[in-house]
N, C-alpha and C positions, 0 to 999 in steps of 0.2 A: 702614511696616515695623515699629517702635514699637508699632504697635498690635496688629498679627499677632505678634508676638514678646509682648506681654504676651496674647492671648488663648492663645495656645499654652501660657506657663504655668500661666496660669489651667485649662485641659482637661486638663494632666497633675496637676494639684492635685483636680482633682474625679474623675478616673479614679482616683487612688492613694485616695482615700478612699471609694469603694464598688467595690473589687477584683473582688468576688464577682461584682455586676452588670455590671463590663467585662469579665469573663472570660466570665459566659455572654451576654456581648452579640456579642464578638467571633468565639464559635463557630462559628455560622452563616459567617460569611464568612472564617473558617481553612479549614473544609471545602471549602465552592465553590472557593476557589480553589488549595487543594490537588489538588482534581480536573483543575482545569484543565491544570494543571503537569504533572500523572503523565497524563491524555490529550495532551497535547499529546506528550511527549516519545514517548510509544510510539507516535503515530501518525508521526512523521518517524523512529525508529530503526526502525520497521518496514517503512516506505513506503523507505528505506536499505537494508535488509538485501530487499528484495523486488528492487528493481534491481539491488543488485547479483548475484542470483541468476540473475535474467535475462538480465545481460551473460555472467554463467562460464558458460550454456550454451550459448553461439551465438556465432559470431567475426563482427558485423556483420550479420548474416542477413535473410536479403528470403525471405519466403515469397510463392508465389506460388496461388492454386486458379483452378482451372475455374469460371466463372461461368454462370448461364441469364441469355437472353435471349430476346426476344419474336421469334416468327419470323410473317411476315404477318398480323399482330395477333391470331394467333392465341395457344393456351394457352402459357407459357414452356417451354420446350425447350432442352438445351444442343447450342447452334451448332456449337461447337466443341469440344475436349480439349485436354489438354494433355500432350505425351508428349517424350520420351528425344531426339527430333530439336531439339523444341525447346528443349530443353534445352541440346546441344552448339549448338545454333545461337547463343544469346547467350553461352555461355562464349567462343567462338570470334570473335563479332563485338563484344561489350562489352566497350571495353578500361577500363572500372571495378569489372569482375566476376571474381572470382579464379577461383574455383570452384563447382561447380550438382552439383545431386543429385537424380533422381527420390524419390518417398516417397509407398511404397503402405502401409496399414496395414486389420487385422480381427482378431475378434476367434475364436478359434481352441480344441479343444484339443488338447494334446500330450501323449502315452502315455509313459514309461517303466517296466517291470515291470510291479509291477500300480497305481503312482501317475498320476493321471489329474488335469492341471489344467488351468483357461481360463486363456489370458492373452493381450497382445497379440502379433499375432507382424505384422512389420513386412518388406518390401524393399525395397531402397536400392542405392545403387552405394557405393564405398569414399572419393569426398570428401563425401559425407555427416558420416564420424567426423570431417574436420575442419570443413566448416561447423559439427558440433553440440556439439566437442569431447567425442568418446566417445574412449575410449581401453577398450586390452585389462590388462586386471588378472591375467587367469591366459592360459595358451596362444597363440594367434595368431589374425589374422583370415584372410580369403580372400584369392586373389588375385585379378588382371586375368583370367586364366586362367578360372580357375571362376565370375566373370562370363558371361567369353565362351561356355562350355561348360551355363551353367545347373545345376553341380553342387549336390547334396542336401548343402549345409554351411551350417552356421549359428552365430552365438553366442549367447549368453543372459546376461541379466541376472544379476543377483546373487538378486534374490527368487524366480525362477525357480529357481536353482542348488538353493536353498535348499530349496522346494518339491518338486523332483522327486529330489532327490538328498541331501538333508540331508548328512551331512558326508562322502560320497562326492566325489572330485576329477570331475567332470562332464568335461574333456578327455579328448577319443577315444570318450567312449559315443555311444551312436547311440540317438537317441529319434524315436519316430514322431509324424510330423504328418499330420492327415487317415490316407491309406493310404501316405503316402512315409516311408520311413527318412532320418532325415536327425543326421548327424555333427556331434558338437559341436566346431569346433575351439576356442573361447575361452570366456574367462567376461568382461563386460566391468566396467569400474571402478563403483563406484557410484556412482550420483548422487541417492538418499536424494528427495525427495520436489518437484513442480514446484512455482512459484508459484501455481498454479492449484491443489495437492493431490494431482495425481494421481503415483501410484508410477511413476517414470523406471526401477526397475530391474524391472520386470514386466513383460519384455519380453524378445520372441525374434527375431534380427536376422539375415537371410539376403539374397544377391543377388536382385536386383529379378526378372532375371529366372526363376529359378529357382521365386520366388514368383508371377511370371503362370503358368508352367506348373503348378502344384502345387496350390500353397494356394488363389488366387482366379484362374480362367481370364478371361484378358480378353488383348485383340489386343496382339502386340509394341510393346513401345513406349511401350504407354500408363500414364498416372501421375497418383494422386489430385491428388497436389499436387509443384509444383518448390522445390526452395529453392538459395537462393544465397549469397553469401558477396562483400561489396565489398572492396577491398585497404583502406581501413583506413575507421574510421568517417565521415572526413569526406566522403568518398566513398561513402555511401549513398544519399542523395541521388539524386547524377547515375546513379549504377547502375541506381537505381529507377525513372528515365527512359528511363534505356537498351535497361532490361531489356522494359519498356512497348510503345518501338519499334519492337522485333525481332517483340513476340508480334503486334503488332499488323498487321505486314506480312505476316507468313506465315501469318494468319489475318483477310487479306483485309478488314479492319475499315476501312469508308470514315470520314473526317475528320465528326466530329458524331456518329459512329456509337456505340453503347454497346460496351462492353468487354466480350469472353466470359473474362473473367478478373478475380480481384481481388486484390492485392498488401497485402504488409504487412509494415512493418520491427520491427525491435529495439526503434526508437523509440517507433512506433506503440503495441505490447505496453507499454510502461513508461508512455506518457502511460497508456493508460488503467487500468493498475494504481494510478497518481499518483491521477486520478482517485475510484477507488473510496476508496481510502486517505482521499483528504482529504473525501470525503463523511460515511465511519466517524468523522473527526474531530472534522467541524461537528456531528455526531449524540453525540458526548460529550459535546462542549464547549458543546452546548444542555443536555444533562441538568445538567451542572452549574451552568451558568447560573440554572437552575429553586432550585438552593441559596443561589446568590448573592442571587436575588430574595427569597428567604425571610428568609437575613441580612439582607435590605437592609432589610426591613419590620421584623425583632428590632429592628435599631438607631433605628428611627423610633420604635416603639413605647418601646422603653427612654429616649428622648430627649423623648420627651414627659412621662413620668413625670418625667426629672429636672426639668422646668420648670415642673412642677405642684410637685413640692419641694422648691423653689428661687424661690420666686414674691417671699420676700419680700427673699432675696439680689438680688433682680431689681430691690424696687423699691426697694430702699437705693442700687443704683448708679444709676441714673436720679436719685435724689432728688440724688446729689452731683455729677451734672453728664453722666452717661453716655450717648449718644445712641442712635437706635434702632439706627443700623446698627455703634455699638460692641457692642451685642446679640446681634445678627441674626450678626456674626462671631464672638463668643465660644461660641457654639452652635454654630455651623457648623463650626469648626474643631474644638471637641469630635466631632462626630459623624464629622468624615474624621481624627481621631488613632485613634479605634476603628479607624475601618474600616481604617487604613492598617496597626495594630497586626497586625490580622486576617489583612490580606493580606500582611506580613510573616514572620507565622508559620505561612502555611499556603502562602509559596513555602519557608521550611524543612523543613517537611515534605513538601513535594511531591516535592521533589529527595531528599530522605533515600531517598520512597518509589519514585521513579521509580529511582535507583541499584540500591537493592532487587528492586525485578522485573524491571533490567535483568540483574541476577546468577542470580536464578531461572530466566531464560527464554534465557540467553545469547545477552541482544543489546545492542548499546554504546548503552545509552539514557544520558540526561543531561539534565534542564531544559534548553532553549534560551534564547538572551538575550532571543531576541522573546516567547516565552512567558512569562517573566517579567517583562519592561516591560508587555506586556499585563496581569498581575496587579495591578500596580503601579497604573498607569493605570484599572483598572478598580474598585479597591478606592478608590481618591480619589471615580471618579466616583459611586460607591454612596453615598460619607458625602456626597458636594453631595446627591445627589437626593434622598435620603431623608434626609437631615440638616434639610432645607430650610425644610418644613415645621414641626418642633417651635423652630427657631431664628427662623423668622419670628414664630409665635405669641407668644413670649418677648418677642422684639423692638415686640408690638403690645399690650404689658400696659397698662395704666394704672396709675401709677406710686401714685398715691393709693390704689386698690384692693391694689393689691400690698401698698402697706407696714399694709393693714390685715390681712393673712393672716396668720396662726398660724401 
């Protein structure tokens, strides 16, 4: 301990006397590991603020599509559909399923005066808005009625609103779709942009069925996709079993057989957003690695000059008794005080900067503890491995030649 404790001061004696040279020794490895800290932190506040965006739009949600499969080995063909029966078939039979929605969607345009735009126009039944948590911002939705009835009523989005009607109140006008007139009764709340990017409020939302007669003809009943809704998340799960069951019997699927369908929860969508996120992460926290590498070689390179500078400091201590590995440590510990210096002041700066862009781009970023023990830890390991080398050299002088150097 003695020994480490006088090499240590010995390193802060010989850093305070060429400043200049630890300051640009330590730069290299302030920056790398300032990167690592400010990527780090924004790939978990953002991989944070992505989930939770995906939970506020869906309450538990199991989407379910129509699948192909191979029919007599011939070309793939879809078997089956998935339509409105099967739908009340699992609400009705899954008792871990609260609520189900068909959801048909295309892309469409719609006429008001003489403003003419595409956007998505969508049909659903009414526990849709609570599977997807849509709510009405101005007017009102539909009812069970005009389900049953197939009525020319619809609501619209906010960027809609805005498009076709700029700062006219859009409740009560009647805008054409394809050749049908159809009523706006609401405007819905907004929901500003998905995980994914795409605009949630660019979109025109009417009963399902009104939209097979109208907008896309296709047989009662029938539905791109189902979604569902479990009574609370830990009940996803069994729902998604449930729900599995129900399709699978009414759609005649023998045991072994492939599925005319494929499901996917809440979860499923968050792993692999997790996923992407933490790919984006390892792909920063390599570039910056590539700085640290570069640091690591300054501090080698710097660490070999001072022992070429030092040669006959070297061989005065050997002459009075100093061994190689009292050497081999007095170097080595000099080159992980840099490093440690380095990664000290570039986890201050990291956080400084990650706090910083977490205020520009308003999201609750912050250094993490892991991301900074990793700094820590990786900043030690730079000054062993690249320290190693010019403290070995030192260590293997010849003590006679040494105290002959000028």
């Amino acid at each position: 301990m003695s020994m480490l404790l006088g090499a240590f001061r010995l390193a802060l004696s010989a850093i305070a006397r060429n400043t200049t040279r630890a300051v640009l020794t330590v730069l290299g490895i302030l920056i790398g590991i300032t990167a690592v800290v400010v990527v780090s932190a924004l790939a978990e506040s953002t991989s944070s603020a992505v989930a939770t965006t995906i939970d506020s739009f869906a309450a538990n949600a199991i989407y379910v599509w129509p699948q192909p499969v191979q029919a007599s080995g011939a070309r793939a063909k879809f078997a089956g559909r998935l339509t409105e029966s099967d739908m009340r078939a699992v609400v009705r039979e899954a008792v871990s399923v609260g609520a189900g929605a068909p959801f048909l969607a295309t892309q469409g345009q719609v006429v008001y005066g003489d403003k003419n735009v595409q956007t998505t126009l969508i049909g659903v039944l009414l526990p849709y808005y609570t599977i997807r948590r849509y709510s009405i911002a101005r007017g009102e939705n539909w009812t069970e009625n005009d389900e049953l009835l197939k009525t020319k009523v619809c609501v619209v989005g906010a960027t809609v609103a805005t498009k076709l009607f700029g700062t006219e109140d859009p409740v009560g006008r009647t805008i054409r779709i394809g050749r049908s007139p159809y009523r706006v009764l609401g405007v819905l709340a907004s929901r500003g942009s998905s995980a994914f990017g795409d605009d949630q409020d660019d979109r025109i939302m009417m009963p399902a069925g009104s939209y097979r007669a109208r907008v896309v003809h296709m047989p009662p009943g029938r539905a791109d996709q189902l979604m569902f809704s479990a009574h609370s998340a830990e009940t996803v799960d069994r729902a998604k079993e449930q729900i599995a069951n129900i399709l699978r019997q009414r759609h005649h699927i023998e045991d072994g057989a492939r599925d005319d369908f494929e499901m996917r929860t809440q979860a499923d969508m968050r792993q692999t957003t997790d996923a992407i996120m933490s790919m984006l992460s390892l792909f920063g926290i390599a570039v910056a690695g590539i700085s640290l590498l570069v640091g690591g070689v300054g501090v080698m390179n710097i660490m070999l000059v001072s022992v070429a500078e030092r040669t006959r400091e070297i061989g005065i201590r050997m002459s009075i008794g100093a061994r190689e590995r009292d050497i081999l440590v007095q170097f080595l510990v000099e080159a992980i005080v840099l490093t440690l210096i380095g990664g000290v002041l570039g986890i201050v700066v990291g956080s400084a900067g990650a706090l910083g862009i977490g205020r520009a781009l308003d999201l609750a970023m912050a250094p993490s503890a892991r991301a900074i023990g990793v700094a820590v830890a990786t900043s030690a390991f730079i000054g062993t491995v690249f320290g190693f080398l010019p403290a070995w050299r030192a260590a293997k002088l010849d003590p006679i030649a040494a105290l002959r150097v000028e």
